[in-house]
C-alpha positions in Angstrom: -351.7 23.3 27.7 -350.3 20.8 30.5 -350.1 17.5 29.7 -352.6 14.8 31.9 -351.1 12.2 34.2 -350.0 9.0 32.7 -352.6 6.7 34.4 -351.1 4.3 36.6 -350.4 1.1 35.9 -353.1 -2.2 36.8 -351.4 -4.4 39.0 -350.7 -8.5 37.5 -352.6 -11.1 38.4 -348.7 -12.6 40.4 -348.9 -9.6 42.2 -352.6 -9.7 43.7 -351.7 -13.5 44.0 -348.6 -12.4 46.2 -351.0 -9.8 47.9 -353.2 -12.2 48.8 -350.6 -14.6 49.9 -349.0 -12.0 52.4 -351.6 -10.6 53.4 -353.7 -13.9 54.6 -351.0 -16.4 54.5 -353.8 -19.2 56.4 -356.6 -18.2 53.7 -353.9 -18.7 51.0 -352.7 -22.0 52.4 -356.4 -23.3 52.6 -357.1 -22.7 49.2 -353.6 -24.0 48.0 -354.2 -27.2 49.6 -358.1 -27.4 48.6 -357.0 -27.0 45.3 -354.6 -29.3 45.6 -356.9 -31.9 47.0 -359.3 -31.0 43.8 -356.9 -31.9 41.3 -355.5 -35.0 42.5 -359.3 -36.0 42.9 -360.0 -34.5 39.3 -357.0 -36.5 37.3 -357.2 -39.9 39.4 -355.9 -42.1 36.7 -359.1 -44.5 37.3 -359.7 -47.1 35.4 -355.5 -47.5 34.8 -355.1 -51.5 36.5 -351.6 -50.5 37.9 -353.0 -47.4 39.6 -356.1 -49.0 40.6 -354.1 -52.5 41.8 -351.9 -49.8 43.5 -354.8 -48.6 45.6 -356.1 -51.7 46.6 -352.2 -53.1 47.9 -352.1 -49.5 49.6 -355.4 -50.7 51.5 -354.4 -54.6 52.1 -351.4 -53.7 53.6 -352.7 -50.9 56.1 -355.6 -53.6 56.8 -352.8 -56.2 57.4 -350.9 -53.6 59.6 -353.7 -52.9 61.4 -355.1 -56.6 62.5 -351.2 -58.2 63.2 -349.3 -55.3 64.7 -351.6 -52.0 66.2 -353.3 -54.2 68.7 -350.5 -56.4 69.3 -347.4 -54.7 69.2 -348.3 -50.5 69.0 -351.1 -50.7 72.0 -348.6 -52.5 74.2 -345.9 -50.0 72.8 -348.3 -46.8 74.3 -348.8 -48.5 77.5 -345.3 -48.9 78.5 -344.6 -45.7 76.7 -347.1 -44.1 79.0 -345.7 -45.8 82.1 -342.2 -44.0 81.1 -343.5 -40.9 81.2 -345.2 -41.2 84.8 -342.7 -43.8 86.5 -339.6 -43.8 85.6 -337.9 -40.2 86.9 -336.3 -38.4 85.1 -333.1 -38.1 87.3 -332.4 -41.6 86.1 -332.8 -41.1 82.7 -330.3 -37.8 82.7 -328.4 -39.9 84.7 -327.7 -42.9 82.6 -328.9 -41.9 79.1 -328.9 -37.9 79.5 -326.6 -35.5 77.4 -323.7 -35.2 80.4 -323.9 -38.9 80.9 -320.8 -41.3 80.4 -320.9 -41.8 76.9 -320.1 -45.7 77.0 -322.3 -46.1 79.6 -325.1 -44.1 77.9 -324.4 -45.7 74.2 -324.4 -49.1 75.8 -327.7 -49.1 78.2 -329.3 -47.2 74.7 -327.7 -50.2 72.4 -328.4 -52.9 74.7 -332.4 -51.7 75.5 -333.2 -51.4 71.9 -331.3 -54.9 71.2 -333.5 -56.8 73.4 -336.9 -55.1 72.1 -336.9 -57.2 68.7 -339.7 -55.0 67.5 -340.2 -53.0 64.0 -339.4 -49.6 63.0 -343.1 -48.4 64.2 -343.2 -50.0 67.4 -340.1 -48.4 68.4 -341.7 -44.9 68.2 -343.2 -44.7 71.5 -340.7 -46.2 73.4 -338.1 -43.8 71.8 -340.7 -40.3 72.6 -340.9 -42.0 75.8 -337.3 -41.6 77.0 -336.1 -38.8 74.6 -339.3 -36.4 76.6 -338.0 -37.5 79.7 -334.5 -36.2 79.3 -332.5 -39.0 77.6 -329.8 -37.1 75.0 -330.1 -36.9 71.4 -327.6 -39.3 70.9 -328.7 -42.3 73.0 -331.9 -41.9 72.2 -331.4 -42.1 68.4 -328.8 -45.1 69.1 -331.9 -46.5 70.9 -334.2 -45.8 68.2 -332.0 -47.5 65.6 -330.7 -50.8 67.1 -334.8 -51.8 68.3 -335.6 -52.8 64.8 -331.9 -53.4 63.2 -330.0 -55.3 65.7 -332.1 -57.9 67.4 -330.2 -60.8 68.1 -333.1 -63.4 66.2 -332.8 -60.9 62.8 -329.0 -61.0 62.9 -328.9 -65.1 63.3 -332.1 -65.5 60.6 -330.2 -63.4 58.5 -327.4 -65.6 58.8 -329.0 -68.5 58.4 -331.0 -67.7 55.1 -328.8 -65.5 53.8 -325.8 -66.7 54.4 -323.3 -66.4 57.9 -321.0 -63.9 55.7 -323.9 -61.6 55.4 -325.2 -61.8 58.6 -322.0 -61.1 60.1 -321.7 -58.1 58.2 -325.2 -56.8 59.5 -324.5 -57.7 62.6 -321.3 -55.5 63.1 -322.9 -52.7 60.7 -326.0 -52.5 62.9 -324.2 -51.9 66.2 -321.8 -49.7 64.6 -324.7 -47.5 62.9 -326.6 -47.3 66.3 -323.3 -45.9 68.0 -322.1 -43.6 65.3 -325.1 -42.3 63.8 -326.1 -41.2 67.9 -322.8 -39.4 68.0 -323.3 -37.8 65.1 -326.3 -36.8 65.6 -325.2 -35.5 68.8 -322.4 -33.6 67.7 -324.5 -31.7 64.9 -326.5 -30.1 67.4 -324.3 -30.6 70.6 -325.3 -26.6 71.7 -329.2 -27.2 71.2 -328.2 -30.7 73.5 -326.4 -28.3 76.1 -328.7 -25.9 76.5 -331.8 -29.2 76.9 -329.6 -30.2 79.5 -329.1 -27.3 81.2 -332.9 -26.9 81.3 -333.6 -30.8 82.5 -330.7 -30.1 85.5 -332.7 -28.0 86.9 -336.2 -29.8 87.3 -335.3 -33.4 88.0 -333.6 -33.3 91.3 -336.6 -34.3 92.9 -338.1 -36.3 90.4 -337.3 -39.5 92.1 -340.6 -41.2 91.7 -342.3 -43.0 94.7 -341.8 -46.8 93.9 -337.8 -48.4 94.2 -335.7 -49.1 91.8 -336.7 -53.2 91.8 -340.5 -52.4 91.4 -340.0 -50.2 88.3 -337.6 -52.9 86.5 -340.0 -55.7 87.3 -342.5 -53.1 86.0 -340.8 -52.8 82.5 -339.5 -55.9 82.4 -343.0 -57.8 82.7 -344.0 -55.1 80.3 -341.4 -55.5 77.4 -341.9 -59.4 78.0 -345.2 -59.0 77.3 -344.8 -57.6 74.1 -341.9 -59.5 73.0 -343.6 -62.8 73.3 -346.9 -61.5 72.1 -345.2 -60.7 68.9 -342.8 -63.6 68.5 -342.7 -64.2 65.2 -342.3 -67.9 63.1 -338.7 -68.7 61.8 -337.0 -71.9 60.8 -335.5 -72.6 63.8 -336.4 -75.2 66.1 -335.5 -73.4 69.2 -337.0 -70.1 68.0 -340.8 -72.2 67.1 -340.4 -74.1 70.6 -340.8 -70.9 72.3 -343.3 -69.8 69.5 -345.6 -72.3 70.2 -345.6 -71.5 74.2 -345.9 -68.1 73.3 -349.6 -67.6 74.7 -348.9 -69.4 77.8 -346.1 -67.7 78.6 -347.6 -64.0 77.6 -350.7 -65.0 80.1 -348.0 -66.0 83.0 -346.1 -62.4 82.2 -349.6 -61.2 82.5 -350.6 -62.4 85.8 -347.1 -61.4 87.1 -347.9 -58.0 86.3 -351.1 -57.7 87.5 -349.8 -59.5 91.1 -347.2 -57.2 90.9 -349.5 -54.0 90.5 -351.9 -55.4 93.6 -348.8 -56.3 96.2 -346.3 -53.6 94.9 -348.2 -50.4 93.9 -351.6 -51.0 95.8 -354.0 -51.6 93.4 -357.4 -52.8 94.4 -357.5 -57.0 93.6 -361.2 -57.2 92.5 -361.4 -55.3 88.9 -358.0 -56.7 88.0 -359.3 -60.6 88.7 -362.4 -59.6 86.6 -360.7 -58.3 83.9 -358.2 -61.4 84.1 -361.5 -63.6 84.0 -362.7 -61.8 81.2 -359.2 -62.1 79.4 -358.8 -65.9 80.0 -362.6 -66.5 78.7 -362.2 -64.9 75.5 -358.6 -67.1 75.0 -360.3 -70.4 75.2 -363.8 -69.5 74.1 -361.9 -67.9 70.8 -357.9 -68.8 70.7 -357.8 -67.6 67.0 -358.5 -64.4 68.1 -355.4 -63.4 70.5 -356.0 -59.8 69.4 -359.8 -59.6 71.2 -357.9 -60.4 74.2 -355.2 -58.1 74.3 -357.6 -55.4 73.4 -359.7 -56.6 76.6 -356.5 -56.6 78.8 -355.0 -52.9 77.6 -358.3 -51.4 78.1 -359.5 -52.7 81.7 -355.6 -52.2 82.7 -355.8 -48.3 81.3 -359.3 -48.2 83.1 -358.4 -49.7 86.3 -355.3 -47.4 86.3 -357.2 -44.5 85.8 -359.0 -45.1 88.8 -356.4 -45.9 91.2 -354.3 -42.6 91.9 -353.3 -39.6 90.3 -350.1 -41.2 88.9 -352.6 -44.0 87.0 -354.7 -41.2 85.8 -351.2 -39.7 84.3 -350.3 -43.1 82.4 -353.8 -43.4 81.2 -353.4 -39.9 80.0 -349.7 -40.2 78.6 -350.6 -43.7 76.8 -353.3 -41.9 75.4 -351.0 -38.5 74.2 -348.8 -41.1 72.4 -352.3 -43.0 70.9 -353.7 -40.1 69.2 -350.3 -38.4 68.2 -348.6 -41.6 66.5 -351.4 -44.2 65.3 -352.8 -41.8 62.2 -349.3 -41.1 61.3 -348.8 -44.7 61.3 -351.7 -45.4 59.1 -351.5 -43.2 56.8 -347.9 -43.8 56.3 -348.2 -47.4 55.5 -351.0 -47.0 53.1 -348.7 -44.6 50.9 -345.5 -47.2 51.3 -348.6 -49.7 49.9 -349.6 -47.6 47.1 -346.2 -46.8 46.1 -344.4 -50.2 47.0 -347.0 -52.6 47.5 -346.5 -55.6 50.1 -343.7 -58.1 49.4 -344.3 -59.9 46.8 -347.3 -57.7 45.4 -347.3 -54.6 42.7 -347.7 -51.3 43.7 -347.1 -47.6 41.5 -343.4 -48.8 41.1 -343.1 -52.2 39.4 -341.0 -54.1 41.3 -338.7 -55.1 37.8 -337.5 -51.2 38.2 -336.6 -52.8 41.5 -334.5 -55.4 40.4 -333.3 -53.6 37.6 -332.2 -50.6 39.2 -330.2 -53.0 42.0 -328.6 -55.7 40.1 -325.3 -54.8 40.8 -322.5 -54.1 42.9 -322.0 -50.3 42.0 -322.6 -47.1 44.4 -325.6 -46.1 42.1 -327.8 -49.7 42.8 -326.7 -49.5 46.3 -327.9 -46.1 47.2 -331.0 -47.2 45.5 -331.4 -50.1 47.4 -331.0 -48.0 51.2 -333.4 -45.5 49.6 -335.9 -48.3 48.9 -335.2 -49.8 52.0 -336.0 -46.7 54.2 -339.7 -45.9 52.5 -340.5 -49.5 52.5 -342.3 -50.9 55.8 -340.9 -54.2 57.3 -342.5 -56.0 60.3 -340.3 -58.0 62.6 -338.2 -60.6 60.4 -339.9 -60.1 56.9 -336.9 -57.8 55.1 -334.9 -61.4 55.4 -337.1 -63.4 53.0 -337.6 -60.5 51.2 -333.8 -60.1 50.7 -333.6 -63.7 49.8 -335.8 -63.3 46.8 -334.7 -60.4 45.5 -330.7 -61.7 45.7 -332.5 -64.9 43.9 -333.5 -62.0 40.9 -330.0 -60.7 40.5 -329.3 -58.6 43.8 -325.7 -57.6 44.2 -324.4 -58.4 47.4 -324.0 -54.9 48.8 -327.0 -53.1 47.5 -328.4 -56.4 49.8 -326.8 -55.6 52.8 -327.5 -51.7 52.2 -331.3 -53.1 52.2 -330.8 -54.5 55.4 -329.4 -52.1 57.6 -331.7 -49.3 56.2 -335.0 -50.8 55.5 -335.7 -52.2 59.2 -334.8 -49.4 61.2 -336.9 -46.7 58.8 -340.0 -46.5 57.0 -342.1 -43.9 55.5 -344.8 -44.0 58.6 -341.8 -44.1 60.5 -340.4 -40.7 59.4 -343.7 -38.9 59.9 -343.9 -40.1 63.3 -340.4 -38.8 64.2 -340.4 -35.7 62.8 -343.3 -35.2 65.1 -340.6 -35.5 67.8 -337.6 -34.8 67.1 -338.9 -31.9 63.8 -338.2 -31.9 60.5 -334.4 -30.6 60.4 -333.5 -33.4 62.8 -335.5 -35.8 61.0 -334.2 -35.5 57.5 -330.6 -35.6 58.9 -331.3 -38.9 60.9 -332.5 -40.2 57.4 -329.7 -39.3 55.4 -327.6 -40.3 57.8 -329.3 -44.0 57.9 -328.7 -43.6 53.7 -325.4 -42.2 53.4 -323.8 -45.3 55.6 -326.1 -48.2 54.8 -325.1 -47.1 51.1 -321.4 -46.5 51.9 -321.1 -50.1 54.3 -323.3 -51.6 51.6 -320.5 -50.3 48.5 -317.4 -51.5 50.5 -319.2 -55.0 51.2 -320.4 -55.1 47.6 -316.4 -54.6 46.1 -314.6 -56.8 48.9 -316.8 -59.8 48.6 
């Protein structure tokens, strides 16, 4: 009598699991990040006062973001970023800040540009997508990327000032040496991805002059960038620095009216709707002057909607100001309410009490250092604040170098800053511009710990 089949063997529950997975990898994802989702919901720690004080600093601080620098500094950021894209050609970007360009001179211009910015790590973003999609090499623009928020003259002579002229000499030469030196790096680890962009820019710009000259589109930028300079110009205990400060209206309305006479007599734009919108501009600034933002809210949009109904070319910056709107501003957001929840603003409690902080970086040693950069790049810093912040935490028992580590990571990265990057440059690129920032703010931060 022959024996039956042995009968076969039920498959595990991993292995329909991995089934499933490779078989509908989107369905699978879906429900991983549902569930996901669920849980988190399901074991919120409410009722906890760190977690729910957490939440609430998480919330302030993306309200805070929101009213003093998205409509001041990030809407004026995505007009000019816009304008890149549609005026300035490309030929001069490859020319002066491309892969094949001198290295000094590209380094320098890239330096020098995001020197004279003085804005934060998020306002940078546009401007930096700006010239990197319009051919400028890896290296410059990262160069460019870092020095905006690290190396602005005002930072370097606050930090001086406050912190002492032995510190801010060392951030000073750090910051321009990071700019230069992380670029080239950068540029070297992916020098045949770099050759082969090149290649492919060489062969579309040679025509890409643009229509306007060369004096029109620096007046352009120029009135631009002055525009959101001033708009932004922050309080500091200086009495040259809060002279200009408290002409900083006036002189943002002159820049204004410059631009918009330049726009009539230089690119032909009809007079009539720009003098309304000007009217409308100047009522709102004496009728409310503690609401600066309402205005410049009323100026970017009648300026996007007047240029959208010029030419083709305003119809392009309206379109391009727009792309870098809806790509970077919920990245932002949502960024800086997770640095909140995590970090809280200065001074404030968030997840991580900040006695860890000043625990963990109470000394001179590689360990507190590297914390301190680490800190530094997920924390968010507007224009000038990482100084004062600095100041206090040295007054809680802050080594020297984990200080200076602080300062030449945290203002040139930020958590909504990573996101937003990555978005340009990916994620490879973007963790190794990180960890670069880490590596050296921690190693410049050690050396200046044990020499002084």
């Amino acid at each position: 009598m022959s024996e039956s089949p042995a009968p076969a063997s039920r498959p595990s529950l991993l292995d329909h699991l991995a089934n499933f997975w490779r078989s509908q990898p989107g369905e699978a994802r879906l429900l991983l990040g549902m569930s996901a989702i669920f849980l988190a919901i399901f074991f919120l720690p409410l009722g906890q006062p760190r977690f729910e004080n957490a939440v609430l600093e998480g919330l302030r601080l993306t309200q805070w973001y929101a009213r003093e620098h998205v409509i001041l500094c990030l809407l004026p950021a995505f007009v000019i970023a816009g304008a890149m894209a549609v005026y300035i050609s490309q030929g001069a970007v490859m020319k002066h800040l491309g892969p094949d360009a001198p290295k000094p001179i590209a380094y320098g211009v890239a330096s020098l540009a995001g020197t004279l910015l003085a804005v934060c790590s998020c306002t940078v973003l546009p401007l930096f997508g700006g010239i990197y999609r319009r051919g400028a090499g890896l290296g410059p623009a990262i160069a460019f990327l870092y020095a905006g928020p690290a190396i602005n003259v005002m930072a370097i002579v606050v930090t001086a000032k406050v912190l002492g002229a032995e510190l801010g000499i060392a951030r000073a030469l750090g910051a321009i040496l990071f700019s230069v030196v992380i670029g080239a790096l950068m540029h070297g680890l992916y020098r045949r991805e770099e050759a082969a962009r090149a290649a492919k820019g060489a062969r579309g710009f040679a025509e890409d002059e643009g229509g306007h000259p060369l004096k029109d589109i620096v007046a352009l930028f120029g009135l631009m960038v002055g525009i959101l300079v001033f708009a932004n110009w922050a309080t500091a205990d200086s009495p040259a620095w809060m002279a200009v400060h408290a002409w900083k209206w006036p002189i943002t309305a002159l820049l204004a009216a410059l631009l918009g006479l330049l726009l009539v007599r230089r690119w032909q734009w009809s007079p009539r709707p720009l003098l309304v919108i000007a009217a409308l501009v100047g009522a709102v600034a004496l009728l409310r002057p503690e609401w600066p933002e309402l205005a410049m809210v009323i100026g970017i949009a009648g300026l996007m909607l007047q240029a959208s109904r010029e030419n083709a070319a305003g119809q392009e910056w309206t379109q391009q100001s727009w792309d870098f709107t809806k790509q970077i501003l919920p990245l932002l957001l949502g960024g800086v309410l997770i640095a909140g929840l995590l970090l809280g603003r200065p001074g404030h409690e968030g997840l991580i009490p900040s006695q860890w902080v000043a625990w963990a970086v109470g000394d001179n040693s590689l360990l507190s250092t590297l914390i301190a950069a680490v800190l530094g790049a997920f924390m968010y810093f507007s224009t000038l604040t990482e100084v004062p912040i600095v100041e206090g935490l040295l007054g809680a028992g802050m080594g020297k170098g984990p200080a200076l580590a602080l300062l030449l990571a945290g203002p040139a990265l930020s958590l909504p800053n990573m996101l937003v990057i990555r978005t340009v440059l990916g994620t490879e690129k973007t963790v190794v511009y990180c960890l670069l920032v880490i590596v050296m703010a921690t190693l410049t931060g050690y050396l200046y710990g044990q020499l002084f």
